[in-house]
Residue frames as a rotation matrix with the C-alpha (Angstrom) as fourth column:
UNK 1
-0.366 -0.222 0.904 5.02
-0.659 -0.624 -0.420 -8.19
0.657 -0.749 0.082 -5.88
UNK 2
-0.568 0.243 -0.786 4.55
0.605 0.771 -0.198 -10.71
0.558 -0.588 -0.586 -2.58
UNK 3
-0.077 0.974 -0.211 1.89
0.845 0.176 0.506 -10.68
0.530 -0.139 -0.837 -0.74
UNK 4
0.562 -0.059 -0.825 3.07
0.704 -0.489 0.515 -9.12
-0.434 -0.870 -0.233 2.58
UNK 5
-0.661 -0.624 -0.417 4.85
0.654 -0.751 0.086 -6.42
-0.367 -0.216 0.905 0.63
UNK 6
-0.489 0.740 0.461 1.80
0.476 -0.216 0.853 -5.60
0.731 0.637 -0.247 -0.92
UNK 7
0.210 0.284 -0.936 0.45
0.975 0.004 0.220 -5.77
0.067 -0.959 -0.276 2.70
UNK 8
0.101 -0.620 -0.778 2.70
0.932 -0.215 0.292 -3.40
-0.348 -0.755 0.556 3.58
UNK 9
-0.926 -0.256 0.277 3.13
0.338 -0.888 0.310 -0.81
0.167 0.381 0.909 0.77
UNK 10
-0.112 0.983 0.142 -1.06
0.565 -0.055 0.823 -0.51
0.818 0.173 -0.549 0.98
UNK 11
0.363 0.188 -0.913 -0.93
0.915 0.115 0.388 -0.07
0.178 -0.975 -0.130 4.60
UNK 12
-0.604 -0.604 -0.520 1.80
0.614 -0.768 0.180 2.59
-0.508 -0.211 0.835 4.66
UNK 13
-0.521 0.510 0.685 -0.46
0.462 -0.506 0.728 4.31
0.717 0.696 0.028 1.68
UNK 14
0.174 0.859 -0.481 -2.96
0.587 0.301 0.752 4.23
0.791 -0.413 -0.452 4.56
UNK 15
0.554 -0.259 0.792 -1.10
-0.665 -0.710 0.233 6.02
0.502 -0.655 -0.565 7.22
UNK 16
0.973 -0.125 0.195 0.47
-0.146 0.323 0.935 2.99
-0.180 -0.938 0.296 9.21
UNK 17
0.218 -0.966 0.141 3.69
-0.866 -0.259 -0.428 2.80
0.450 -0.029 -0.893 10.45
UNK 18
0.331 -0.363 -0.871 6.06
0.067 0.930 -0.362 0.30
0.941 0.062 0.332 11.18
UNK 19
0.734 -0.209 0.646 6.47
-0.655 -0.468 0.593 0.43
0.179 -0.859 -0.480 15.40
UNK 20
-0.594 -0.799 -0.096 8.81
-0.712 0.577 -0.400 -3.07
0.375 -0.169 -0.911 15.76
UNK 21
-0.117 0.324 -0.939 8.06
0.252 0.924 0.287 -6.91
0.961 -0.203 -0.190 17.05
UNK 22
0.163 0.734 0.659 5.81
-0.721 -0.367 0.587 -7.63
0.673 -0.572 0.469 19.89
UNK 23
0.235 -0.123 0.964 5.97
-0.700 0.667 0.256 -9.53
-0.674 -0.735 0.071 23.07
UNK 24
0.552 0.548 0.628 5.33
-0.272 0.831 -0.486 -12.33
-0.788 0.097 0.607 20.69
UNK 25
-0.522 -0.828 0.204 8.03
0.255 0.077 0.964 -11.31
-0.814 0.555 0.171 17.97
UNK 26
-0.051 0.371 0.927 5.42
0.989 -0.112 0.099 -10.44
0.141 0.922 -0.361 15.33
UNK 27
-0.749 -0.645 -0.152 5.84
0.660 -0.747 -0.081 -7.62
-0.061 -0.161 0.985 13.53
UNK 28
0.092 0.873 -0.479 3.16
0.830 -0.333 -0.447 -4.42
-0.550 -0.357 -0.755 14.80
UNK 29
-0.561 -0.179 0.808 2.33
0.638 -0.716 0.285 -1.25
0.528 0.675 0.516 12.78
UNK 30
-0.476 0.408 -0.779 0.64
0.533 -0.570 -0.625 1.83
-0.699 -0.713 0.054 14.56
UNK 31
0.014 0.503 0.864 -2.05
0.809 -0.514 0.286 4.08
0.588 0.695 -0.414 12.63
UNK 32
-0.980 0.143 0.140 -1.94
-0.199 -0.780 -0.593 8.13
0.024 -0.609 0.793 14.41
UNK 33
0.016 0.967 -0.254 -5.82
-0.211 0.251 0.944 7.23
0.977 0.038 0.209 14.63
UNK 34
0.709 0.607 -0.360 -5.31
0.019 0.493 0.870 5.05
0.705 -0.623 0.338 16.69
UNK 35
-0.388 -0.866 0.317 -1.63
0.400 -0.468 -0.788 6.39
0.830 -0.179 0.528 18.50
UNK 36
-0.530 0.211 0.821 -3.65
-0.465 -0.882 -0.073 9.28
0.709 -0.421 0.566 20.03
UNK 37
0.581 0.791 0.193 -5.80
-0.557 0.214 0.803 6.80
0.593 -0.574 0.565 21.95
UNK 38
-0.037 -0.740 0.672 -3.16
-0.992 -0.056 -0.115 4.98
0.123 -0.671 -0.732 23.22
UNK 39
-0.623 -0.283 0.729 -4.55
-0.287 0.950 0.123 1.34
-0.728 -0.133 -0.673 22.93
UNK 40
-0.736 0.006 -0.676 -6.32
-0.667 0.163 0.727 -1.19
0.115 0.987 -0.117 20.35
UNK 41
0.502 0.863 0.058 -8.64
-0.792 0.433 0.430 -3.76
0.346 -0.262 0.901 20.16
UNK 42
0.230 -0.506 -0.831 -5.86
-0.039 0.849 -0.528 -6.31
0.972 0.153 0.176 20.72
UNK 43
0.963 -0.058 -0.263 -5.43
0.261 0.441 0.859 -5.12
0.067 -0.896 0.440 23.57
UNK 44
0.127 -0.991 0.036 -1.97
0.977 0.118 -0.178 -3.82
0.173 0.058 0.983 23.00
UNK 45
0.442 0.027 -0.897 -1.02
0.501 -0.837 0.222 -0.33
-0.745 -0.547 -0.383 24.14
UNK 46
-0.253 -0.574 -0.779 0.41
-0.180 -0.763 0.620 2.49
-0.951 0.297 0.090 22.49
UNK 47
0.403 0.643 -0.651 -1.87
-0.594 -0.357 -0.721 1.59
-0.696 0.677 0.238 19.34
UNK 48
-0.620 -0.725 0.300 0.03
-0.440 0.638 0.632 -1.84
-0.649 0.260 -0.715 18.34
UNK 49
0.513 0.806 -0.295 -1.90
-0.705 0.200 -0.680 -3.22
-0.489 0.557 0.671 15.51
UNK 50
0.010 0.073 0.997 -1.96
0.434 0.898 -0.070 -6.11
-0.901 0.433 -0.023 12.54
UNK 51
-0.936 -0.014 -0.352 -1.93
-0.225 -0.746 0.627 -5.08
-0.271 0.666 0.695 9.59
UNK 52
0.032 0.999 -0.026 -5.03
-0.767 0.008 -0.641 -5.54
-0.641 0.041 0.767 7.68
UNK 53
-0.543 -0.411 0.732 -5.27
0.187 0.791 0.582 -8.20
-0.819 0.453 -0.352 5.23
UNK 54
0.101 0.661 -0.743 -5.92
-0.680 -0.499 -0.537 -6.31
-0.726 0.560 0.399 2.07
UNK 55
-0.752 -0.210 -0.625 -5.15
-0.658 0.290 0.695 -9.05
0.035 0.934 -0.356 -0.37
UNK 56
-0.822 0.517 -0.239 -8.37
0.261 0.716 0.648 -11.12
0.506 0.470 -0.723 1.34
UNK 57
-0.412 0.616 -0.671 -10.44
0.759 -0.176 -0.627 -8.87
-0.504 -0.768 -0.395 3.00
UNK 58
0.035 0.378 0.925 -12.92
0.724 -0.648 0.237 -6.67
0.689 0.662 -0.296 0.82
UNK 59
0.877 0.464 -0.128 -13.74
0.458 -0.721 0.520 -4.47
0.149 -0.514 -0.845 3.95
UNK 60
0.266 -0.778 -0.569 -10.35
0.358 -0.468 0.808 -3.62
-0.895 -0.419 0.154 4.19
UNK 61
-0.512 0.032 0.858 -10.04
0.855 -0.080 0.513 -2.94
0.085 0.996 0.013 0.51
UNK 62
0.039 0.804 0.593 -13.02
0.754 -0.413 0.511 -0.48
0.656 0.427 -0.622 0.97
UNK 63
0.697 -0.294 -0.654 -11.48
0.232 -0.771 0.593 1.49
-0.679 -0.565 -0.469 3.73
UNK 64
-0.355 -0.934 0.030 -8.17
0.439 -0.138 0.888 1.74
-0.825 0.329 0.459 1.18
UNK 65
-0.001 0.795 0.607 -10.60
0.991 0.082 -0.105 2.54
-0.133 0.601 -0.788 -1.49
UNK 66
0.586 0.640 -0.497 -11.78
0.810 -0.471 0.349 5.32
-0.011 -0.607 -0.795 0.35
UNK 67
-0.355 -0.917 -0.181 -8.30
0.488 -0.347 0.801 7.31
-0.797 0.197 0.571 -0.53
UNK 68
-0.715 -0.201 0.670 -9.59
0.684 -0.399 0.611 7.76
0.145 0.895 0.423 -4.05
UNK 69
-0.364 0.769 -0.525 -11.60
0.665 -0.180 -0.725 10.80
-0.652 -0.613 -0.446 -3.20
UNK 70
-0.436 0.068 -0.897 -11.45
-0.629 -0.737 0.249 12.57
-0.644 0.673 0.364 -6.78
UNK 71
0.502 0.759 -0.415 -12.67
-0.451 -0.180 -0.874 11.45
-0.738 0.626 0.252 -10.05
UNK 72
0.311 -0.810 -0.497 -9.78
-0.932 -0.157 -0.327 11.32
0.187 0.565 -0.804 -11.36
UNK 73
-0.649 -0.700 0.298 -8.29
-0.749 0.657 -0.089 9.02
-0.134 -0.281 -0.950 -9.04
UNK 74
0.068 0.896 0.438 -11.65
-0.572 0.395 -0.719 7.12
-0.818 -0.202 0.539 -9.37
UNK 75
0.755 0.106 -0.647 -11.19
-0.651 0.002 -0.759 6.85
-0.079 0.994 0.070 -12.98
UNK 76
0.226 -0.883 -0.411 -7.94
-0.928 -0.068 -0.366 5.82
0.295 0.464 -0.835 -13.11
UNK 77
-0.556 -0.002 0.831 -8.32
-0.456 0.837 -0.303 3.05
-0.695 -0.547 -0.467 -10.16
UNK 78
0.022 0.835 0.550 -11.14
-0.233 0.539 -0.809 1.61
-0.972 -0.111 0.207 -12.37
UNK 79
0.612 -0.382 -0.692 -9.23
-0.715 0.106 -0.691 1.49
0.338 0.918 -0.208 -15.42
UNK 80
-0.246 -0.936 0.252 -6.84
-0.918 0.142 -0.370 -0.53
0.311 -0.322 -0.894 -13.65
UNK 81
-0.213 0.770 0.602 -9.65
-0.733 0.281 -0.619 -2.31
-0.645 -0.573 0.505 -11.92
UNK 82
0.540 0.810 0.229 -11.35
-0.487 0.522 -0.700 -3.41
-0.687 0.266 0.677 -15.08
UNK 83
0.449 -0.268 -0.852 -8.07
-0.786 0.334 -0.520 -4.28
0.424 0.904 -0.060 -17.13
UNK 84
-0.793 -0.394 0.465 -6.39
-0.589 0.691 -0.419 -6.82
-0.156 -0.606 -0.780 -13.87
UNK 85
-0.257 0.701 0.666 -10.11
-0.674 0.364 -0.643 -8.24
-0.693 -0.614 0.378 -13.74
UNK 86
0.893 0.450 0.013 -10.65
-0.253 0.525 -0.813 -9.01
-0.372 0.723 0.583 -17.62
UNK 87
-0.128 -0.984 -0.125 -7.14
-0.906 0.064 0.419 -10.20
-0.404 0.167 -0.899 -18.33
UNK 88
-0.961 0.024 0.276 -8.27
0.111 0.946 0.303 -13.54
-0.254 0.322 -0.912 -18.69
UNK 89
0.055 0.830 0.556 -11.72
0.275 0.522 -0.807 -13.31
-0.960 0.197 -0.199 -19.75
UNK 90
-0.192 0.160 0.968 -12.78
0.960 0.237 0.151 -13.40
-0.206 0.958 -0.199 -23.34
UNK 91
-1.000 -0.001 0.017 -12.79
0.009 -0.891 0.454 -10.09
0.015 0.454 0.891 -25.74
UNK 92
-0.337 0.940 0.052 -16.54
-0.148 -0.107 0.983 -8.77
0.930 0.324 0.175 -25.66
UNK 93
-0.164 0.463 -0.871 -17.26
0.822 0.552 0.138 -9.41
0.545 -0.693 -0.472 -21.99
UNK 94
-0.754 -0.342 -0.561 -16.48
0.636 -0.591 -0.495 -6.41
-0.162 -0.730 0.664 -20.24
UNK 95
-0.829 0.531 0.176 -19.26
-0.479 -0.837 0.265 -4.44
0.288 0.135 0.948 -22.33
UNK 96
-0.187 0.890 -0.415 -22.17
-0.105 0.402 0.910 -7.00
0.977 0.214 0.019 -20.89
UNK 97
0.221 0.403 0.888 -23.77
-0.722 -0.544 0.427 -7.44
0.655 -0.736 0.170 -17.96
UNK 98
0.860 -0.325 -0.393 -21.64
0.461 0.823 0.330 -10.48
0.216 -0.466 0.858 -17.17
UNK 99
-0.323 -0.920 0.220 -18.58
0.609 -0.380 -0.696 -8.26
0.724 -0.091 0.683 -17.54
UNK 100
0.019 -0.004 1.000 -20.18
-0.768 -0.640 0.012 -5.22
0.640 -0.768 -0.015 -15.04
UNK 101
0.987 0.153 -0.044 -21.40
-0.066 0.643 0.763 -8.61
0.145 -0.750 0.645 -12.59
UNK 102
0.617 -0.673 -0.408 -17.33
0.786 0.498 0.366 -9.65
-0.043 -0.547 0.836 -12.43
UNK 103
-0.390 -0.310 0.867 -16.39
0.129 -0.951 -0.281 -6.17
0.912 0.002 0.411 -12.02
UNK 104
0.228 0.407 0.885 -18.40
-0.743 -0.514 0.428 -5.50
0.629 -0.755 0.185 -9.48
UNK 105
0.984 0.077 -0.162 -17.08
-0.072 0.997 0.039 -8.96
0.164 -0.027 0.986 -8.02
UNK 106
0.400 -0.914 -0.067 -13.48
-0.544 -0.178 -0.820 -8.06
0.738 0.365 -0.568 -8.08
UNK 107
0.151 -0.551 -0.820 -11.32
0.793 0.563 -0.232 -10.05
0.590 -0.616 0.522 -5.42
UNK 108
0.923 -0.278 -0.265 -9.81
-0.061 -0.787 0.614 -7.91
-0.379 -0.550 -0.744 -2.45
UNK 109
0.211 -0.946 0.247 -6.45
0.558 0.324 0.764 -9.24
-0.802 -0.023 0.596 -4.12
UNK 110
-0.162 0.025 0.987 -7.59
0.943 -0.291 0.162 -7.86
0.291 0.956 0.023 -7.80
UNK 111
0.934 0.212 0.288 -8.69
0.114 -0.940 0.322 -4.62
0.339 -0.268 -0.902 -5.87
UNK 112
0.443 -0.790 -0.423 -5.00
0.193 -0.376 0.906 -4.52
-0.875 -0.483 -0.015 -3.93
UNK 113
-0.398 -0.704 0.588 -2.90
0.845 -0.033 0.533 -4.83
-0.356 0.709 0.608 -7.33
UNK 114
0.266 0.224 0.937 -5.25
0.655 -0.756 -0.005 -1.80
0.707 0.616 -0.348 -9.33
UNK 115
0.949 0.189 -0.253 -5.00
0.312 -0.692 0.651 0.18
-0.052 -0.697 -0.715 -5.99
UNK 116
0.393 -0.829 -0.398 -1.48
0.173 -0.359 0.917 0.17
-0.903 -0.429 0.003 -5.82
UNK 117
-0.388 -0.482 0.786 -0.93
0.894 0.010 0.447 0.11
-0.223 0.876 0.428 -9.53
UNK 118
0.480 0.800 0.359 -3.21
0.824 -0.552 0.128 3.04
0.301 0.234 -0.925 -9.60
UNK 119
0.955 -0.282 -0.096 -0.57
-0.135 -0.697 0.704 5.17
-0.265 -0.660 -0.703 -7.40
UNK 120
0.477 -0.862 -0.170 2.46
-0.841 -0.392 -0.373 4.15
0.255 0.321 -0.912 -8.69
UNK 121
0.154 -0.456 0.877 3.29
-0.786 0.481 0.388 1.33
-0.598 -0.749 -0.284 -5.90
UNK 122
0.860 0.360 0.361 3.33
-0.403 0.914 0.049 -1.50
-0.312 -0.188 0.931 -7.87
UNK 123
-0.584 -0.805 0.103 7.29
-0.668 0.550 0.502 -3.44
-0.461 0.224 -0.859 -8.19
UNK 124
0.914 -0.017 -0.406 7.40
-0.238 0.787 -0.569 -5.89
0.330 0.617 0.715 -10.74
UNK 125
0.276 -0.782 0.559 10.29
-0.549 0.350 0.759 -8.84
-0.789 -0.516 -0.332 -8.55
């Protein structure tokens, strides 16, 4: 899955919407958050936004996160979590306290792929 569709399916997870290309031609997304107020920090009206950049931003990761508000879904993200993370490391790591250290370490990229694999979103192109 590319980057920016990642981008995009995350986002939409999120609430935003796709509003259309700014002065500037780039494309803006709107969140009803931030709709109802009417402008943004950009400075754009009517609640024009960036997306976030969840493949390199943890804090944005940790607002998307924030979705999993059961157990369940908790579980399941962290199954997802801990098999993207140890793919490449050696059998026997994950039960030590080097394996919890790069767990708890994940990437915001290794956190987008479980998140969305965790819901369903992920396309294999």
């Amino acid at each position: 899955m590319s980057p920016e569709k990642q981008r995009i399916a995350i986002a939409e997870i999120c609430g935003y919407s796709y509003i259309g290309k700014n002065r500037a031609g780039e494309d803006t997304w709107g969140h009803p958050e931030f709709l109802a107020i009417g402008f943004n920090l950009l400075g754009d009206k009517f609640g024009r936004y960036r997306l976030p950049d969840y493949l390199n931003s943890l804090d944005a990761m940790r607002q998307a996160e924030k979705m999993f508000s059961t157990l369940d879904m908790r579980e399941r993200y962290a199954s997802q979590l801990i098999s993207i993370v140890f793919e490449t490391v050696v059998e026997g790591v994950p039960a030590t306290l080097a394996g919890c250290f790069l767990l708890a370490h994940a990437t915001a990229a290794q956190r987008a792929e479980a998140f969305l694999k965790t819901l369903g979103k992920w396309v294999i192109e």
